[in-house]
N, C-alpha and C positions, 0 to 999 in steps of 0.2 A: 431553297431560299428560306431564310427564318423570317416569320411574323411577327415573331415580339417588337416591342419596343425599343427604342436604341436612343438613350440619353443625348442629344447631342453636347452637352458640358461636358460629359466627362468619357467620353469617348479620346481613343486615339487615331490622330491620323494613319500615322504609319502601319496600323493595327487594320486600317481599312482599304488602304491600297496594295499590299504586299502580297504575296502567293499569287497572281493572277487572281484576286478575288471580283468581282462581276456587281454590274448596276444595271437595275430594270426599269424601261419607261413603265409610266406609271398612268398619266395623265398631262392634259395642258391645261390651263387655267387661269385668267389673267394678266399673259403674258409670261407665263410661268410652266417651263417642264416640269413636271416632278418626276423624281425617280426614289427606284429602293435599291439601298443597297443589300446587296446578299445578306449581311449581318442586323438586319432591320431598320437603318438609320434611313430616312426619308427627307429627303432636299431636293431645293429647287434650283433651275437652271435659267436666270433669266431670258427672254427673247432679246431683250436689247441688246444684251452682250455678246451674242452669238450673229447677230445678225450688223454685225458693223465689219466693212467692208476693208477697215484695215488688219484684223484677224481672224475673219472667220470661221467657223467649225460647224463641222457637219453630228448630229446625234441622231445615234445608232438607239434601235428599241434593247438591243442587250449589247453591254459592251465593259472593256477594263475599266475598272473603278480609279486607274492612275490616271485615266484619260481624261477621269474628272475630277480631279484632285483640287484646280482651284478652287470651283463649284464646293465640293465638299468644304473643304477648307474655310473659305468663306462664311457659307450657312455653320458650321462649326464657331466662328470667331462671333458671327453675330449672336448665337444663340447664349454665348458666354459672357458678352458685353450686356445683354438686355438681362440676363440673372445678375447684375452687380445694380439695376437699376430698384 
């Protein structure tokens, strides 16, 4: 698992879901999982959206990094809007 730092702006999604690459629980915190992904990129998983009964999802301490793509995704799109602020 890499510890560098992993820009979330300018990273690629595709770049971090593909090969079976892999995401580690990390910690919980505020309502917030965080996890790393193998390539260093660090995001969180919120509780309220895993915990709604009309989709919910179970998270694994180590699991495919596809499995958390909106998660990624997401903490990605945010990270890029609040750099244009």
């Amino acid at each position: 698992m890499n510890n560098s730092y992993v820009d979330p702006k300018t990273v690629k999604l595709t770049d971090l879901v593909k090969d079976n690459k892999k995401v580690y629980f990390l910690y919980f915190r505020d309502k917030d999982f965080w996890y790393r992904h193998e390539d260093g990129l660090v995001f969180s998983v919120s509780l309220d959206e895993i915990d709604n009964p009309e989709s919910p999802a179970t998270l694994q301490a180590e699991d495919k990094a596809i499995y958390f793509m909106r998660w990624i995704k997401k903490y990605i799109e945010v990270a890029k809007k609040e750099a244009l602020l």
